[in-house]
DSSP file (Angstrom, degrees, kcal/mol; ACC not computed):
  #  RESIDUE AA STRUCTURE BP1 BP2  ACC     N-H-->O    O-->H-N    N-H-->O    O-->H-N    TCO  KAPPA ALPHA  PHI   PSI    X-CA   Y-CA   Z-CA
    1    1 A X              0   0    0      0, 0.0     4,-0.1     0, 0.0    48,-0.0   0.000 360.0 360.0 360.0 101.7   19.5  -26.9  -17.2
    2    2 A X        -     0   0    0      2,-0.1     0, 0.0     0, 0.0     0, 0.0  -0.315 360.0  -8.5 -62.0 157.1   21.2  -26.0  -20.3
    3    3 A X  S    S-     0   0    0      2,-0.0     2,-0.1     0, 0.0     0, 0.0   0.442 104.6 -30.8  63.9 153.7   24.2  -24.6  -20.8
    4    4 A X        -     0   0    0      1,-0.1     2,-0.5     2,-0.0    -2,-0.1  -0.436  58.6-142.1 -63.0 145.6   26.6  -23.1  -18.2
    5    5 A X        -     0   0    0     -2,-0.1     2,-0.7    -4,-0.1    44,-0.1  -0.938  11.0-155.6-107.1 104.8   24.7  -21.5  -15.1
    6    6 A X        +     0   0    0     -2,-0.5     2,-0.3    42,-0.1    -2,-0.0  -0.882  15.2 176.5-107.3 127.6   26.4  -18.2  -13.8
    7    7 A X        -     0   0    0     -2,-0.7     5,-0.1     1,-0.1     2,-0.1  -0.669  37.4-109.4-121.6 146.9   25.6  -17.4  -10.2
    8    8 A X        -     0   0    0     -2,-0.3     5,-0.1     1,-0.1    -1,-0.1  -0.406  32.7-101.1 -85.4 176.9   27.3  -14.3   -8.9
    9    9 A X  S >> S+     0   0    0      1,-0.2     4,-1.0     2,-0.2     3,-0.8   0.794 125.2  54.8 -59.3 -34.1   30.4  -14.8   -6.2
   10   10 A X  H 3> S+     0   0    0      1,-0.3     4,-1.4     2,-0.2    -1,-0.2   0.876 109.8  41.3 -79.7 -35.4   27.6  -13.8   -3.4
   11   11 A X  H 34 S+     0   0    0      1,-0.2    -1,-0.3     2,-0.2     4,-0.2   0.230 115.6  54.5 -97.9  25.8   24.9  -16.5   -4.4
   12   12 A X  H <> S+     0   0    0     -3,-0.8     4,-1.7    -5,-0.1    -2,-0.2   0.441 105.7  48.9-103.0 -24.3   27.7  -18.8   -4.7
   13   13 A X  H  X S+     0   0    0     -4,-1.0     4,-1.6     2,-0.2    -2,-0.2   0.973 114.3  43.8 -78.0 -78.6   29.0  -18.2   -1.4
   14   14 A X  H >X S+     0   0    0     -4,-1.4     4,-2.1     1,-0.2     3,-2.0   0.829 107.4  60.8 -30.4 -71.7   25.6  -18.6    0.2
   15   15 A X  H 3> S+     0   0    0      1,-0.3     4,-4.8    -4,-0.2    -1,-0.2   0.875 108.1  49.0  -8.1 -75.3   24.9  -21.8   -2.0
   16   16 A X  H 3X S+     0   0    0     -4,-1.7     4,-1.6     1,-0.2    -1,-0.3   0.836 108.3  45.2 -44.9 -26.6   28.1  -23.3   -0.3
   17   17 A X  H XX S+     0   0    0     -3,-2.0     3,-1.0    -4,-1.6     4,-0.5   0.998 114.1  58.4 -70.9 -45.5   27.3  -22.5    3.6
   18   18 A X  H >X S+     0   0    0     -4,-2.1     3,-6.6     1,-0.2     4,-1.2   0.909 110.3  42.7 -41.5 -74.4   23.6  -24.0    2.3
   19   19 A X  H 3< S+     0   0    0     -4,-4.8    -1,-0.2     1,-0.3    -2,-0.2   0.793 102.1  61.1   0.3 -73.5   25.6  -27.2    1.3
   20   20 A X  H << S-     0   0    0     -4,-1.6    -1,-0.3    -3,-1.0    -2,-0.2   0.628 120.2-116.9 -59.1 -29.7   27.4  -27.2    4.2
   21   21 A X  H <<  +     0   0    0     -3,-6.6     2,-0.5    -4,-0.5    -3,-0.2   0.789  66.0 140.1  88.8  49.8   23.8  -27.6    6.0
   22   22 A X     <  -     0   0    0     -4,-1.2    -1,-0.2    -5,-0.3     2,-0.2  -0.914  49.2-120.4-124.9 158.0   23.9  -24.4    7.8
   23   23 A X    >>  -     0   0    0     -2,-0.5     4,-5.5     1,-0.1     3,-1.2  -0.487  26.4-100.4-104.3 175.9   20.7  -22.2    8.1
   24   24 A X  T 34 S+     0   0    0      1,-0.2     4,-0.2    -2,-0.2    -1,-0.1   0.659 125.0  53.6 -64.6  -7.9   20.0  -18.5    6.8
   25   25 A X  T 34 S+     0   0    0      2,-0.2    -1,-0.2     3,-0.1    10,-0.0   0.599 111.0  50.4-118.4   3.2   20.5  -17.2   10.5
   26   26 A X  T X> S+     0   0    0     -3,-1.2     4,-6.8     3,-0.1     3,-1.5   0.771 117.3  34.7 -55.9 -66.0   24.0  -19.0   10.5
   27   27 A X  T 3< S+     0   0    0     -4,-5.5     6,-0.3     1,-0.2     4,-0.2   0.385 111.1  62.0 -79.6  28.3   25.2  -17.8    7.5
   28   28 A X  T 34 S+     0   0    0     -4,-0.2    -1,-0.2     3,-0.2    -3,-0.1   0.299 116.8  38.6-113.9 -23.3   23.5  -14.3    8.0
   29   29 A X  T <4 S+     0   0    0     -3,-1.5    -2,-0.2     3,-0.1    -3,-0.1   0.784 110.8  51.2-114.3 -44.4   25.7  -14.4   10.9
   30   30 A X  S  < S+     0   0    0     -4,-6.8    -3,-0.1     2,-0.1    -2,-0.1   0.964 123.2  36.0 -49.5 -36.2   29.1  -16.0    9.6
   31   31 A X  S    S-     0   0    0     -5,-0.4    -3,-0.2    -4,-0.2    -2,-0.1   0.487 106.2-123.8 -96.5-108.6   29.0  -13.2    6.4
   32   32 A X        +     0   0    0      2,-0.1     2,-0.7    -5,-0.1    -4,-0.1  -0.310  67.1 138.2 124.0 -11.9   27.6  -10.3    8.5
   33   33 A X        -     0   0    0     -6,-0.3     5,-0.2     1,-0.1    -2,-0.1  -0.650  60.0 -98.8 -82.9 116.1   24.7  -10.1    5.9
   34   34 A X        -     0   0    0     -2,-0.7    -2,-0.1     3,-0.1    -1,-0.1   0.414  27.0-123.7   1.4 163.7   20.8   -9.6    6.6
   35   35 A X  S >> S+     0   0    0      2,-0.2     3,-4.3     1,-0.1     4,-1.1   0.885 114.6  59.4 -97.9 -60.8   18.9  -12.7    6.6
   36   36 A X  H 3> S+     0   0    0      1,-0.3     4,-1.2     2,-0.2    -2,-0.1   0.632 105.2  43.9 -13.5 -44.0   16.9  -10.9    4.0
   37   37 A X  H 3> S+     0   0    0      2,-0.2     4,-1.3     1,-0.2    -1,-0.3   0.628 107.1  59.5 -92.3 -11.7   19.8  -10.3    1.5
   38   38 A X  H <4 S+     0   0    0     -3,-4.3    -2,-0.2    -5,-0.2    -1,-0.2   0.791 106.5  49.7 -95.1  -0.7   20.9  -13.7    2.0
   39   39 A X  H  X S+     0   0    0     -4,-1.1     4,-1.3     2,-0.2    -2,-0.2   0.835 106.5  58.2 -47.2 -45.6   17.2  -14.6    0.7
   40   40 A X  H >X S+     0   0    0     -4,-1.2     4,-1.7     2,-0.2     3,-0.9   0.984 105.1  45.7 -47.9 -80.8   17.7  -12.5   -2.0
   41   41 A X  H 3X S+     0   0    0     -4,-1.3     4,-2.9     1,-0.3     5,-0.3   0.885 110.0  51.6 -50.2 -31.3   20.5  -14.2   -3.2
   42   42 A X  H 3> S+     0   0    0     -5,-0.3     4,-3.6    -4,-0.2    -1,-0.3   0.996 104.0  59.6 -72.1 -31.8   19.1  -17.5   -2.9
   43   43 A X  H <X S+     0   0    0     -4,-1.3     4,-2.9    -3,-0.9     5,-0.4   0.960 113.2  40.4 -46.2 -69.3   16.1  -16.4   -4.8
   44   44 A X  H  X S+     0   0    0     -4,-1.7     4,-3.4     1,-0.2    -1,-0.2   0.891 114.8  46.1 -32.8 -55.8   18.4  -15.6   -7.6
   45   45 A X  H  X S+     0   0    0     -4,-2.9     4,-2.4    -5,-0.3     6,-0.2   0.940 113.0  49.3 -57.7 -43.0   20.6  -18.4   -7.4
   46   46 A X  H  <>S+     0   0    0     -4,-3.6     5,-0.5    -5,-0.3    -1,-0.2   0.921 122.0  39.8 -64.4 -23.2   17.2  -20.9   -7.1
   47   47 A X  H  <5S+     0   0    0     -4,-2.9     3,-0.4    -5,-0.2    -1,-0.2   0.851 118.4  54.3 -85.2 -19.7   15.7  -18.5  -10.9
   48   48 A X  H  <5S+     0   0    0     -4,-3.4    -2,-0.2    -5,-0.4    -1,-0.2   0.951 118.6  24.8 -40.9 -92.8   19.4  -18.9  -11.7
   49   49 A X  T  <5S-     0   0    0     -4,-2.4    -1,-0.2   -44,-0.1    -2,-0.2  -0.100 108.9-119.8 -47.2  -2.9   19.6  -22.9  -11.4
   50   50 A X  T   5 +     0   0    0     -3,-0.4    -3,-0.1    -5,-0.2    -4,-0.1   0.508  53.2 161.2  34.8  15.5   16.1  -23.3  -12.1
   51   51 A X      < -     0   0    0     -5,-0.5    -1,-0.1    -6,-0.2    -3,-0.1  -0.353  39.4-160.7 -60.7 136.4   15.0  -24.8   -9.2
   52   52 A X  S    S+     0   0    0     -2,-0.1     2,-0.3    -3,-0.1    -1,-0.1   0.651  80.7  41.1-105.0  -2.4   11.6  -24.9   -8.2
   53   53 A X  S    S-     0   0    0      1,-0.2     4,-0.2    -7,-0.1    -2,-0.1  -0.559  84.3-110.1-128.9 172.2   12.6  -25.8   -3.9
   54   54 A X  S  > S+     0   0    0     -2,-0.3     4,-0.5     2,-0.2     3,-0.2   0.881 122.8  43.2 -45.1 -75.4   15.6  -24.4   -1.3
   55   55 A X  H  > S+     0   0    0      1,-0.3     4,-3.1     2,-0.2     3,-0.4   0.821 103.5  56.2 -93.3 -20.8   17.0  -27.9   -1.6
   56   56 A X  H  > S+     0   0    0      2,-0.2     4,-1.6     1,-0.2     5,-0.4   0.947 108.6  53.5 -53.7 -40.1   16.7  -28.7   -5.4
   57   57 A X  H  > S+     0   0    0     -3,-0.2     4,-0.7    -4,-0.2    -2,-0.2   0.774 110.0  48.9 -85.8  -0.3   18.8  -25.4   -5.9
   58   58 A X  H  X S+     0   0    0     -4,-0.5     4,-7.9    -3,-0.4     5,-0.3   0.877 114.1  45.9 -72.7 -53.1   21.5  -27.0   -3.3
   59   59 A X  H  X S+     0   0    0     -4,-3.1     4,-1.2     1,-0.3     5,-0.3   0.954 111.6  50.7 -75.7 -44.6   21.5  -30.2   -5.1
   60   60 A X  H  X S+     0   0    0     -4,-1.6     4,-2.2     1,-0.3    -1,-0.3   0.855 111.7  47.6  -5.8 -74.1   21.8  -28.6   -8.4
   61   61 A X  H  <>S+     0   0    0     -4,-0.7     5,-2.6    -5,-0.4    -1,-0.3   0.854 110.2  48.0 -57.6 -45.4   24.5  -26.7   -7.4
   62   62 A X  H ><5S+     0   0    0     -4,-7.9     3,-5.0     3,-0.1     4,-0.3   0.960 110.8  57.8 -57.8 -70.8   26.4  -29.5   -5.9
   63   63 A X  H 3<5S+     0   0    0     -4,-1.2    -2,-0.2    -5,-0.3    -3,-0.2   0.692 105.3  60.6 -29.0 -35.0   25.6  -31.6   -9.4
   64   64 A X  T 3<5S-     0   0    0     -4,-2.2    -1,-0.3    -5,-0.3    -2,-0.1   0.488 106.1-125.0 124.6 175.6   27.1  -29.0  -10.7
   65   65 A X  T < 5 +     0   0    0     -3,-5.0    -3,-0.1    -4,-0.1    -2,-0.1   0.836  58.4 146.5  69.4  28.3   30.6  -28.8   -9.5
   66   66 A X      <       0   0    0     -5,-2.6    -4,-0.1    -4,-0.3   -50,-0.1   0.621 360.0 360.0 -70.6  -2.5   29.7  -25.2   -8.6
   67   67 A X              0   0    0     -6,-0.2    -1,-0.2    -5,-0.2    -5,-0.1   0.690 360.0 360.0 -96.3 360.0   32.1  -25.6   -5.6
C-alpha cells in the first residue's frame, strides 16, 4: 500500500471494535448503527486499505498504526 491511507473517523472506528475481535452485530449494537452501514464502511475501509479479505483489512490497519 503506498502512501498514507485515509479512512474516515467512521471506518476507523469500526476497524478498531474489528480489532478488538468483536462481530458486526456487536458493534452494530455498541455504536447504534445498522449492521448494514457498518458493512458499508468496512467495504470502504477494505477498497481503502486494499485488502482483498475482512481480516487482511484488520491486519493492515493494525500494521499500520491506524489506532
Amino acid at each position: 500500500m503506498p502512501g498514507r491511507t485515509y479512512l474516515s473517523a467512521s471506518e476507523t472506528e469500526i476497524l478498531r471494535w474489528y480489532a478488538r475481535g468483536l462481530t458486526t452485530r456487536q458493534v452494530s449494537e455498541l455504536t447504534g448503527l445498522s449492521a448494514n452501514t457498518i458493512k458499508t464502511y468496512t467495504r470502504r475501509a477494505m477498497d481503502e486499505l486494499d485488502a482483498a479479505t475482512h481480516g487482511q483489512a484488520i491486519a493492515k490497519f493494525i500494521e499500520h498504526d491506524h489506532q
